[in-house]
mmCIF file of the N, C-alpha and C atoms, coordinates in Angstrom:
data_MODEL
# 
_entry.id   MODEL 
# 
loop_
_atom_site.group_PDB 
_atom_site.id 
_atom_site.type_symbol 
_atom_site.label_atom_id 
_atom_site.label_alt_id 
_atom_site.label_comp_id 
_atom_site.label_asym_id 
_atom_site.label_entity_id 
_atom_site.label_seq_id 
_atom_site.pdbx_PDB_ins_code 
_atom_site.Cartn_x 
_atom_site.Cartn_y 
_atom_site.Cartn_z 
_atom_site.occupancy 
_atom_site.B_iso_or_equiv 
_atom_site.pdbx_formal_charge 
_atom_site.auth_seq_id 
_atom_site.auth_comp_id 
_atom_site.auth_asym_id 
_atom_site.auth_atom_id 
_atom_site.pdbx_PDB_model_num 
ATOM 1   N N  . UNK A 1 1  ? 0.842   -1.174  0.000   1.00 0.00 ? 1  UNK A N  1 
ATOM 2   C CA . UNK A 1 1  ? 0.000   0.000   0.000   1.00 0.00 ? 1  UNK A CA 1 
ATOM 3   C C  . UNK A 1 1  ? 0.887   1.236   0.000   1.00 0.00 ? 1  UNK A C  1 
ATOM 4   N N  . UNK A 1 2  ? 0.380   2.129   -0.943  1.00 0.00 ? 2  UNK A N  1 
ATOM 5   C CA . UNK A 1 2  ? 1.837   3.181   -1.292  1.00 0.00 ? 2  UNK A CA 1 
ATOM 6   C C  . UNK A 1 2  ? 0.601   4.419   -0.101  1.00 0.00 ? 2  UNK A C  1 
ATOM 7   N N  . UNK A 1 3  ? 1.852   5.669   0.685   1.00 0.00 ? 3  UNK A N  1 
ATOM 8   C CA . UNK A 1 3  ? 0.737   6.267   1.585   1.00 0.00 ? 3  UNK A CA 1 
ATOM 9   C C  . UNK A 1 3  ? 0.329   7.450   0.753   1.00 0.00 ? 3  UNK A C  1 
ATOM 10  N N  . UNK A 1 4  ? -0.564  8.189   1.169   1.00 0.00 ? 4  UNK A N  1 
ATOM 11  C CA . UNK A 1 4  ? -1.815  8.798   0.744   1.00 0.00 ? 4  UNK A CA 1 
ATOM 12  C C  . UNK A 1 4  ? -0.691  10.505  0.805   1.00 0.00 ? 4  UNK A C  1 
ATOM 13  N N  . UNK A 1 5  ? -0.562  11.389  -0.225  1.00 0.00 ? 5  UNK A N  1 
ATOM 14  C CA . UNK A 1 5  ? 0.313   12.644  -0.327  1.00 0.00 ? 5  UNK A CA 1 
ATOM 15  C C  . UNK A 1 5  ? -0.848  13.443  -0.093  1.00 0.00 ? 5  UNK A C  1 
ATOM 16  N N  . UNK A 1 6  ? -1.615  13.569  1.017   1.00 0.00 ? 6  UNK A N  1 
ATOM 17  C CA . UNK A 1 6  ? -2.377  14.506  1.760   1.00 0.00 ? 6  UNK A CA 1 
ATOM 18  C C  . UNK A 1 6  ? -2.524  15.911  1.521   1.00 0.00 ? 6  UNK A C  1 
ATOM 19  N N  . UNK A 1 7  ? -0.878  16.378  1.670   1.00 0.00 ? 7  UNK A N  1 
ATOM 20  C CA . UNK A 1 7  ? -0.486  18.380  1.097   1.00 0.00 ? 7  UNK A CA 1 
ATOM 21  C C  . UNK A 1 7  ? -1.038  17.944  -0.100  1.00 0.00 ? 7  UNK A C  1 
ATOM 22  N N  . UNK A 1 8  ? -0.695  17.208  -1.321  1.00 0.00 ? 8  UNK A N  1 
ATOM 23  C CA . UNK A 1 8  ? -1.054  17.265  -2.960  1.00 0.00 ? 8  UNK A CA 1 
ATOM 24  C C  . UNK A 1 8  ? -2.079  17.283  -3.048  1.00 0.00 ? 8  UNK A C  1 
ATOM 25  N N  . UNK A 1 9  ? -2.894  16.142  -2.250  1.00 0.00 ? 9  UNK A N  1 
ATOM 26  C CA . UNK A 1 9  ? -4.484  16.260  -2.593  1.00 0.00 ? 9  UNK A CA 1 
ATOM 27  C C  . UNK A 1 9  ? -5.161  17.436  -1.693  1.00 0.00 ? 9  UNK A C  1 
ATOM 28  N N  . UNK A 1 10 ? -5.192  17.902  -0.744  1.00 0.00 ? 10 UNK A N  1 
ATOM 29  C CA . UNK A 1 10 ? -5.279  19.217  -0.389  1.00 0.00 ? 10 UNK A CA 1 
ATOM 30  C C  . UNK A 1 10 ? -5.009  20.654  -1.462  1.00 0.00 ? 10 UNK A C  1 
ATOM 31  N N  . UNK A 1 11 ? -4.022  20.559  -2.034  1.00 0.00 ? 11 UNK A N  1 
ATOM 32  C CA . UNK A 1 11 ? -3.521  21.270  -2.722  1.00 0.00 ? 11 UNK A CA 1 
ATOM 33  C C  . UNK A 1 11 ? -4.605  21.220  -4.112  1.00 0.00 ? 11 UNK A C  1 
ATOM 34  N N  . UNK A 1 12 ? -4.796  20.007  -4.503  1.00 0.00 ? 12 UNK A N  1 
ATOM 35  C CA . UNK A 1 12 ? -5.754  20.038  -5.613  1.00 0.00 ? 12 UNK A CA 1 
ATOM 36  C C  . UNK A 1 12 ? -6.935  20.411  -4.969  1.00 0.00 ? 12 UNK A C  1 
ATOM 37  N N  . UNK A 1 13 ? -7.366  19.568  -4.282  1.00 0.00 ? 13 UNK A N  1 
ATOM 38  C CA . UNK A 1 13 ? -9.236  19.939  -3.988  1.00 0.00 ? 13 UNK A CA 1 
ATOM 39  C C  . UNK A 1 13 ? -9.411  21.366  -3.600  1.00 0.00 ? 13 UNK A C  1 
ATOM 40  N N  . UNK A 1 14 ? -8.515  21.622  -2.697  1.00 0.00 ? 14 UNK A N  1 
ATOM 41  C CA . UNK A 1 14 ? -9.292  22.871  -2.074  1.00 0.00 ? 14 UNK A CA 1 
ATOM 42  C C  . UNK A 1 14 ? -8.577  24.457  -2.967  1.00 0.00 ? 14 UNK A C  1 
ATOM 43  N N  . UNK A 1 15 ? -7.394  23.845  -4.108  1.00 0.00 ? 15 UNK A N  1 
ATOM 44  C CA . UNK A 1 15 ? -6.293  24.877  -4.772  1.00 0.00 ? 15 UNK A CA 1 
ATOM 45  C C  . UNK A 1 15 ? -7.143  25.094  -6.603  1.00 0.00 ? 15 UNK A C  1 
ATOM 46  N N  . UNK A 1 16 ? -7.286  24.007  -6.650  1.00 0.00 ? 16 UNK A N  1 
ATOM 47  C CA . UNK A 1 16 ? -7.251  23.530  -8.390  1.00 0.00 ? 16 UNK A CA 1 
ATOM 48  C C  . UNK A 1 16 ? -8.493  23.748  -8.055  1.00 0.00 ? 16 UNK A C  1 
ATOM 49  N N  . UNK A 1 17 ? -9.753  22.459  -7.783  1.00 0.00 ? 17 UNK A N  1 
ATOM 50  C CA . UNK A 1 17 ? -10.904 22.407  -7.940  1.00 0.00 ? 17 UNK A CA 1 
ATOM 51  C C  . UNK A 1 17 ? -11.748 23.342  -6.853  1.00 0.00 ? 17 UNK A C  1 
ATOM 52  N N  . UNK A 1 18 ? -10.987 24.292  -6.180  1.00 0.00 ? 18 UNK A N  1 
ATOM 53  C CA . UNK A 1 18 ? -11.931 25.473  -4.840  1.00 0.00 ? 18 UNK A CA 1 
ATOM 54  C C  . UNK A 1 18 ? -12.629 24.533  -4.464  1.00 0.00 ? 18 UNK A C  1 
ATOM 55  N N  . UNK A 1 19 ? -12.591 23.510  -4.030  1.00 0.00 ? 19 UNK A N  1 
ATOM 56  C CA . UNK A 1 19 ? -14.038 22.600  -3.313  1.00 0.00 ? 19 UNK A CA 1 
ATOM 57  C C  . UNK A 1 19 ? -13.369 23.211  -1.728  1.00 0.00 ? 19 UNK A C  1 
ATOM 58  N N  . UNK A 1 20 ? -14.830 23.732  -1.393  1.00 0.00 ? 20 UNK A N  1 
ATOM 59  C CA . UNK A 1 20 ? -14.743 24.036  0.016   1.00 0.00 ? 20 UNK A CA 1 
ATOM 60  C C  . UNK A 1 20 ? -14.499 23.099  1.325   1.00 0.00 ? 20 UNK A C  1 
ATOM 61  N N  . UNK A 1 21 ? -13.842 23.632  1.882   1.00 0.00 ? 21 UNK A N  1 
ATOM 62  C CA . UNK A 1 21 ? -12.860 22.143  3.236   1.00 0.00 ? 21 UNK A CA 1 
ATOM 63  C C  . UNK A 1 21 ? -14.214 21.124  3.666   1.00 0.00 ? 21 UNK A C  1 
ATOM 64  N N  . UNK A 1 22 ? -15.741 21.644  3.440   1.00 0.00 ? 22 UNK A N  1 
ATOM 65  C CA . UNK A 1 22 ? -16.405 20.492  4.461   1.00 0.00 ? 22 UNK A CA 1 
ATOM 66  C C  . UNK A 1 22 ? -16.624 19.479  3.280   1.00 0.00 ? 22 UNK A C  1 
ATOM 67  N N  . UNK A 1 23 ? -16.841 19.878  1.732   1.00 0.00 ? 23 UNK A N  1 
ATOM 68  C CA . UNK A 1 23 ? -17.061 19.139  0.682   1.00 0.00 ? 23 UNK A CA 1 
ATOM 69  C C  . UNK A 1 23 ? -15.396 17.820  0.831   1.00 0.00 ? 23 UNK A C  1 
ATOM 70  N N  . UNK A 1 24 ? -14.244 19.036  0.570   1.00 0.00 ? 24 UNK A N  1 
ATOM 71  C CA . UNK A 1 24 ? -12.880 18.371  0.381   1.00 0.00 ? 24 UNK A CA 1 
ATOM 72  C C  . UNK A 1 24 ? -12.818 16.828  1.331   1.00 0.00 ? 24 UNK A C  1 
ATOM 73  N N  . UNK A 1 25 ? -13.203 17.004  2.749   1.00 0.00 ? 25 UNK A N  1 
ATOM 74  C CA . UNK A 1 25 ? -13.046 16.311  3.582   1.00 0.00 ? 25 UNK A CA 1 
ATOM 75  C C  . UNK A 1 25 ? -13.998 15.267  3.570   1.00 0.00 ? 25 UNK A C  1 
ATOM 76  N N  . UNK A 1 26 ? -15.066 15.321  2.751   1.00 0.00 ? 26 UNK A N  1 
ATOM 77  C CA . UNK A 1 26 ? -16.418 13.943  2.883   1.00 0.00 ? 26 UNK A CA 1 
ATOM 78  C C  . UNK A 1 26 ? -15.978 13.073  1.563   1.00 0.00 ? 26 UNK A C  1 
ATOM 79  N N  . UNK A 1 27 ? -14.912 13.773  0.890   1.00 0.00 ? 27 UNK A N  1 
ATOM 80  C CA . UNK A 1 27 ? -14.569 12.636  -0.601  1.00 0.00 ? 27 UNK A CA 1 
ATOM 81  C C  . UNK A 1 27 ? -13.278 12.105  -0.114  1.00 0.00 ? 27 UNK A C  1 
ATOM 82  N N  . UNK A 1 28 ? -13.729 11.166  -0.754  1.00 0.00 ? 28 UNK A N  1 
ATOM 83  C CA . UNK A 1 28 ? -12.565 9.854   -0.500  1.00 0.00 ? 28 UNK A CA 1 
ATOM 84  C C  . UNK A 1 28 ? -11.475 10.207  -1.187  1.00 0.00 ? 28 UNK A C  1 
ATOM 85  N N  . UNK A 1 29 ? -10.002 9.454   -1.033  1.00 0.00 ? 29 UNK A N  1 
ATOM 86  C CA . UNK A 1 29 ? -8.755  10.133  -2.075  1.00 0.00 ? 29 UNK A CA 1 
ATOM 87  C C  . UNK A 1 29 ? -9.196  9.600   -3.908  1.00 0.00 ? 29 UNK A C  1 
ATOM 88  N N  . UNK A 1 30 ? -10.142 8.361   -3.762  1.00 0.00 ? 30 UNK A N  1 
ATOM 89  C CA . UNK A 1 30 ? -10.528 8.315   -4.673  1.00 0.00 ? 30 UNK A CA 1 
ATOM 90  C C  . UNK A 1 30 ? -11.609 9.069   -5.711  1.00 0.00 ? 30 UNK A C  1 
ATOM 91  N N  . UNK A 1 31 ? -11.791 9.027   -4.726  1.00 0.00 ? 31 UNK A N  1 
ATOM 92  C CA . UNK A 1 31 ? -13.129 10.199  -6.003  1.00 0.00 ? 31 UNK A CA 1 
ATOM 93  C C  . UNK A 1 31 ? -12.259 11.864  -5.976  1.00 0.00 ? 31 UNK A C  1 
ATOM 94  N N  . UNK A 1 32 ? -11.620 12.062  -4.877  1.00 0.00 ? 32 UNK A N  1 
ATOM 95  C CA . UNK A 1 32 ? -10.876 13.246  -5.528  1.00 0.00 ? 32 UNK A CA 1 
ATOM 96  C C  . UNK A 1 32 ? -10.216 13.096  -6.785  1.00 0.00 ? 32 UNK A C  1 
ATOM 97  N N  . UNK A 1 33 ? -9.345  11.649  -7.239  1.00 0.00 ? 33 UNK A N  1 
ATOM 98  C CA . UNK A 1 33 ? -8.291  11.684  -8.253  1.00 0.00 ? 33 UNK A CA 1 
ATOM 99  C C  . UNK A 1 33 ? -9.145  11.842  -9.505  1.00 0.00 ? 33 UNK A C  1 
ATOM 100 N N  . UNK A 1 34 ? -10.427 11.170  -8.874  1.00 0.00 ? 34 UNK A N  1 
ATOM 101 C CA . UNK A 1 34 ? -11.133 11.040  -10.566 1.00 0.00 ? 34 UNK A CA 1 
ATOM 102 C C  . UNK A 1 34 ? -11.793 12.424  -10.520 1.00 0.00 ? 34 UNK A C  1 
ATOM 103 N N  . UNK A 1 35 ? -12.341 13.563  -9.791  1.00 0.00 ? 35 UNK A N  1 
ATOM 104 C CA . UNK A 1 35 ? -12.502 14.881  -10.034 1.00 0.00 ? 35 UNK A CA 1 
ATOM 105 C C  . UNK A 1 35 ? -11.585 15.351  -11.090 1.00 0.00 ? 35 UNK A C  1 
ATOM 106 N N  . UNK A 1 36 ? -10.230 15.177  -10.172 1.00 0.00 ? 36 UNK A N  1 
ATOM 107 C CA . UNK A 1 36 ? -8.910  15.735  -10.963 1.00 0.00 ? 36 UNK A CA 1 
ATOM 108 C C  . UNK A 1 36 ? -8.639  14.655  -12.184 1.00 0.00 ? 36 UNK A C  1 
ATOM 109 N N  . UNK A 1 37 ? -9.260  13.860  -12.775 1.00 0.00 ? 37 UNK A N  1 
ATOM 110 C CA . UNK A 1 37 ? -8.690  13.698  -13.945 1.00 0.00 ? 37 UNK A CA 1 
ATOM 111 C C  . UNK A 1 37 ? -7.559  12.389  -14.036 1.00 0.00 ? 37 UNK A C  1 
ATOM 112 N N  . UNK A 1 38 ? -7.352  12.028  -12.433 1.00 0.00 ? 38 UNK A N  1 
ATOM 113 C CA . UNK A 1 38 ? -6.205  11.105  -12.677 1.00 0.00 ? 38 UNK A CA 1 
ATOM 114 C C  . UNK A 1 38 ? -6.435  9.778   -13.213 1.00 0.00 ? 38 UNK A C  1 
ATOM 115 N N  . UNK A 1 39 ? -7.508  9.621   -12.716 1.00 0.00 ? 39 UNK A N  1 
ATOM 116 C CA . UNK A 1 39 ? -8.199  7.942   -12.962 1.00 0.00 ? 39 UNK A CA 1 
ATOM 117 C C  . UNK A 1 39 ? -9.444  8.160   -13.647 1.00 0.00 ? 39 UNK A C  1 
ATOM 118 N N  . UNK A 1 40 ? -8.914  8.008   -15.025 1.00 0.00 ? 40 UNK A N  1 
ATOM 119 C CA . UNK A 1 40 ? -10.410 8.283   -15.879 1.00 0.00 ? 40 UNK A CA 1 
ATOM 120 C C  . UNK A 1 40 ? -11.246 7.075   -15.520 1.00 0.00 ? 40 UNK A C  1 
ATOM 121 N N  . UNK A 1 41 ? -11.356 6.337   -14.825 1.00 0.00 ? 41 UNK A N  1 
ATOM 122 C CA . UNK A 1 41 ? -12.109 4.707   -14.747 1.00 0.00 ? 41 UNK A CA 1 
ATOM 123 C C  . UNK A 1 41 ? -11.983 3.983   -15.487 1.00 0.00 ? 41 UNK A C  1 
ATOM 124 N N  . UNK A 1 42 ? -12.358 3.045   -15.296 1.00 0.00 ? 42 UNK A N  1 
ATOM 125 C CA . UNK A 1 42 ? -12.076 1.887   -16.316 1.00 0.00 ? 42 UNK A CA 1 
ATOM 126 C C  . UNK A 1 42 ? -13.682 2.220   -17.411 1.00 0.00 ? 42 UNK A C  1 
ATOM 127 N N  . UNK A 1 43 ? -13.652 1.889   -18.362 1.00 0.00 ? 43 UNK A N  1 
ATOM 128 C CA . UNK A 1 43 ? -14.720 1.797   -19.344 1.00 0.00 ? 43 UNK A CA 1 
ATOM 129 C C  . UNK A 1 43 ? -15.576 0.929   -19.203 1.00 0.00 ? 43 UNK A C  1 
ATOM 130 N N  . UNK A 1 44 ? -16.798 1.356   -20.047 1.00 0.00 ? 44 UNK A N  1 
ATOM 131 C CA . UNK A 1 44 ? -17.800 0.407   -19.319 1.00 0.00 ? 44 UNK A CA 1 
ATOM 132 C C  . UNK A 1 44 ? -17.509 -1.135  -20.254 1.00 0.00 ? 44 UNK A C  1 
ATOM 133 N N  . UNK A 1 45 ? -17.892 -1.887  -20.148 1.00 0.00 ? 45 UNK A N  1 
ATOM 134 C CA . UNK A 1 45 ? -17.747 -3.723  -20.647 1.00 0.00 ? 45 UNK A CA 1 
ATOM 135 C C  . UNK A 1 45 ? -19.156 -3.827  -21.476 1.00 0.00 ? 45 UNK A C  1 
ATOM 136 N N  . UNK A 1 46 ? -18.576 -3.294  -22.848 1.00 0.00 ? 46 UNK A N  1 
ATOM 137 C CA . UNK A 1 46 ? -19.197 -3.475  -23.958 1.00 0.00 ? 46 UNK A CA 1 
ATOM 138 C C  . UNK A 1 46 ? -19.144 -5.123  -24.483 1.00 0.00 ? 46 UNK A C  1 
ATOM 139 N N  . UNK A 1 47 ? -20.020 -5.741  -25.451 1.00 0.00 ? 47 UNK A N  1 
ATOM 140 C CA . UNK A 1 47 ? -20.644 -6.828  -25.802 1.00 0.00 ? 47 UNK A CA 1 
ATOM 141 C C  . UNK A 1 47 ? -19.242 -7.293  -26.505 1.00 0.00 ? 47 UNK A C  1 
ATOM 142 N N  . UNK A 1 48 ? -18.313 -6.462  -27.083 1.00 0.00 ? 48 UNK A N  1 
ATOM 143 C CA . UNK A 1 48 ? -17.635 -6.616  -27.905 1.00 0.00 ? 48 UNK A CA 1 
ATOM 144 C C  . UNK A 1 48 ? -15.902 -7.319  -27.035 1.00 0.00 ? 48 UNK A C  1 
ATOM 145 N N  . UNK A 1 49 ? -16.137 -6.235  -26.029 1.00 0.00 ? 49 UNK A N  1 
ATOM 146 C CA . UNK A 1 49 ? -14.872 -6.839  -24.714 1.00 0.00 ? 49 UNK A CA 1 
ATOM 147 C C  . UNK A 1 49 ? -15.522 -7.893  -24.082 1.00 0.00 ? 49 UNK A C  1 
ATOM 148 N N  . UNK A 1 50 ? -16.308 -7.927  -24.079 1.00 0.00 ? 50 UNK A N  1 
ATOM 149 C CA . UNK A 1 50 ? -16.878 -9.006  -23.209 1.00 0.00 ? 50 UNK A CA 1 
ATOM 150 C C  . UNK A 1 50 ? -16.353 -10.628 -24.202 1.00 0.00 ? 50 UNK A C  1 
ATOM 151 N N  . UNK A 1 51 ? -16.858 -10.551 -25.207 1.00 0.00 ? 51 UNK A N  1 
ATOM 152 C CA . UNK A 1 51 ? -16.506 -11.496 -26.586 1.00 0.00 ? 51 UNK A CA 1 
ATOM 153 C C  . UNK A 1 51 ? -14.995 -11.628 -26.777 1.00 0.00 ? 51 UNK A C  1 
ATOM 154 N N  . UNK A 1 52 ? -14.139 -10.953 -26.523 1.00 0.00 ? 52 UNK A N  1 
ATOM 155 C CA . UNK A 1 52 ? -12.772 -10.330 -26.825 1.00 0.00 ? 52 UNK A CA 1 
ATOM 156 C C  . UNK A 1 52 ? -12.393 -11.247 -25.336 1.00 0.00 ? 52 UNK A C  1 
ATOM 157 N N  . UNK A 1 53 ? -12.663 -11.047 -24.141 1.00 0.00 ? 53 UNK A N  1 
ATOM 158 C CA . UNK A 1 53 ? -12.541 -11.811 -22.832 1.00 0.00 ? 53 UNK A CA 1 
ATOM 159 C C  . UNK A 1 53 ? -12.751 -12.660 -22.950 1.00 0.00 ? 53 UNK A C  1 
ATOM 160 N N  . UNK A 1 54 ? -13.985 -13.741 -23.378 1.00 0.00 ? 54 UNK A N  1 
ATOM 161 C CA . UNK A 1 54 ? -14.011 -14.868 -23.641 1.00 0.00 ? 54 UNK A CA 1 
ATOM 162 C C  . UNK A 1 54 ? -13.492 -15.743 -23.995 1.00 0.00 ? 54 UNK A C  1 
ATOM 163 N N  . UNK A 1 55 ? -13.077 -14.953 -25.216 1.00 0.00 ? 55 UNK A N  1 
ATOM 164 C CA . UNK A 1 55 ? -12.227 -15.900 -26.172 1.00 0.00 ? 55 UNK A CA 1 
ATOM 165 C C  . UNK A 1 55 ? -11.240 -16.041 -25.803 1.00 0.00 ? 55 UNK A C  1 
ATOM 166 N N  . UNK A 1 56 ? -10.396 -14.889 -24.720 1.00 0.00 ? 56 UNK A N  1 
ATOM 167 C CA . UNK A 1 56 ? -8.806  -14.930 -24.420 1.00 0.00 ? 56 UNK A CA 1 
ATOM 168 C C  . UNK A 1 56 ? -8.901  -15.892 -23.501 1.00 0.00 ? 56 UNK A C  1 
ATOM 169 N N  . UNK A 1 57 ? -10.142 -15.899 -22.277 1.00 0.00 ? 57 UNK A N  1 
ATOM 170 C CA . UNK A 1 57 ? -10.033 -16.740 -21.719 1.00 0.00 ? 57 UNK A CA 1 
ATOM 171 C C  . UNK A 1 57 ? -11.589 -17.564 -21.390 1.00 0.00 ? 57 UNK A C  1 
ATOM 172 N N  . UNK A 1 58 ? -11.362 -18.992 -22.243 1.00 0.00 ? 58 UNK A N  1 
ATOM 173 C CA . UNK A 1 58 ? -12.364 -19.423 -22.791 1.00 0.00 ? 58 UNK A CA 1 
ATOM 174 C C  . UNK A 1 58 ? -12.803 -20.841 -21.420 1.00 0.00 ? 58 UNK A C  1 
ATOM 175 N N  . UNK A 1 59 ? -13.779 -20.644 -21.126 1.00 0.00 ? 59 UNK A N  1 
ATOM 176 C CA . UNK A 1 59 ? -14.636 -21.951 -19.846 1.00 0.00 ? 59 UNK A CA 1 
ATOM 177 C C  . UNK A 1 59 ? -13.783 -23.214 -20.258 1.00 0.00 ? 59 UNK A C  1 
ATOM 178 N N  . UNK A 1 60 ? -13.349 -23.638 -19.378 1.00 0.00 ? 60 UNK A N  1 
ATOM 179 C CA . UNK A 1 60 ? -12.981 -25.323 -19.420 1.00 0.00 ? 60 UNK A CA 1 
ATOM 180 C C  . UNK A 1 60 ? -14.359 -25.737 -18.951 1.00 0.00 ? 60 UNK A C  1 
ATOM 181 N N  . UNK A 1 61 ? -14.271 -27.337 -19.753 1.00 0.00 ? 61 UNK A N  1 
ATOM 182 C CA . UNK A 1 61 ? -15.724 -28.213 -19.712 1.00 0.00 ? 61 UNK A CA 1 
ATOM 183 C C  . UNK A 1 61 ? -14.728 -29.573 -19.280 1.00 0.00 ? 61 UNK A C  1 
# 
């Protein structure tokens, strides 16, 4: 577990995005990164990845 750079994310929420300290403090470090852009999420699991997964890794019978 790598630790949490507290001043940086401080620095963004309440510097970059003005989110006011009672907002800053009720979001998790995660949903701050994805405010800021760091973790666009993963995409949603279209019919096509899903088919693409399968095949890479296909059910033993």
């Amino acid at each position: 577990m790598t630790a949490i750079d507290w001043p940086a994310l401080m620095r963004a929420g309440l510097g970059m995005l003005h989110l006011p300290p009672d907002q800053f403090w009720r979001l998790t470090p995660i949903e701050l990164r994805l405010m800021l852009g760091v973790d666009p999420g993963t995409p949603p699991l279209t019919r096509a990845r899903l088919e693409e997964l399968a095949a890479a890794f296909p059910d033993k019978s």
